[in-house]
N, C-alpha and C positions, 0 to 999 in steps of 0.2 A: 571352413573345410575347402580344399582344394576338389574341381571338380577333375573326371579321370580326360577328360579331355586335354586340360593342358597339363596335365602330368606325361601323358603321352607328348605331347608336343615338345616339354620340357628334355622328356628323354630321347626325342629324336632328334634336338639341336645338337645334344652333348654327343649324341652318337658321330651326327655330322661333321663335328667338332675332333671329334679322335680321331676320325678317319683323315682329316684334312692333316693333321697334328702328324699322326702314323706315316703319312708318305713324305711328307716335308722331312724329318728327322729321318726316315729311312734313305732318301735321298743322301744327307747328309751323312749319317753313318757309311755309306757303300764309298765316298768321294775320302774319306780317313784311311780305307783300305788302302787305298793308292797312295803316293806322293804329292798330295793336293795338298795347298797350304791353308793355313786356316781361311783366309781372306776367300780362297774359292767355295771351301767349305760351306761358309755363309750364305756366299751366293746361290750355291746347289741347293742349301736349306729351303733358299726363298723362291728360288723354281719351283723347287717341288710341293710347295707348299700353295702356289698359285697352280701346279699340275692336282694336286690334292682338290682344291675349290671346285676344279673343272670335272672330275672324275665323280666328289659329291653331287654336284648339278648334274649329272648322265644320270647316277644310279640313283639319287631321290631325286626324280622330274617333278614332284609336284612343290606348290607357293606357299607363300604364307598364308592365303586365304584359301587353303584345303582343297583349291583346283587341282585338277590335274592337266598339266600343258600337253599331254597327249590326248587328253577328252576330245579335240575338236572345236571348241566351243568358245 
């Protein structure tokens, strides 16, 4: 049996996961609107998808060891 502990943990990676997935691919989709060619496209994917990383690290501040980096501590 899986304890609920890493089921939570399980579903907070996957969540962090979307979110990072969601603005990379949104990036990319907003850059098709325009006359961008694919080759930019790509690249705004993977902007955004490293803006995505940085945006999940602001909104879940805490580690993998259940710290929280704004504890102090």
């Amino acid at each position: 049996m899986v304890s609920p502990t890493s089921d939570a943990g399980h579903f907070g990676s996957r969540l962090k996961l979307f979110f990072v997935v969601l603005v990379g691919v949104s990036a990319g989709l907003i850059t098709r609107v325009g006359d961008a060619t694919l080759l930019e496209s790509a690249l705004v994917v993977v902007l955004g998808l490293g803006v995505g990383v940085v945006l999940v690290w602001i909104v879940f501040p805490g580690n993998k060891n259940g710290n929280d980096r704004t504890s102090g501590r």
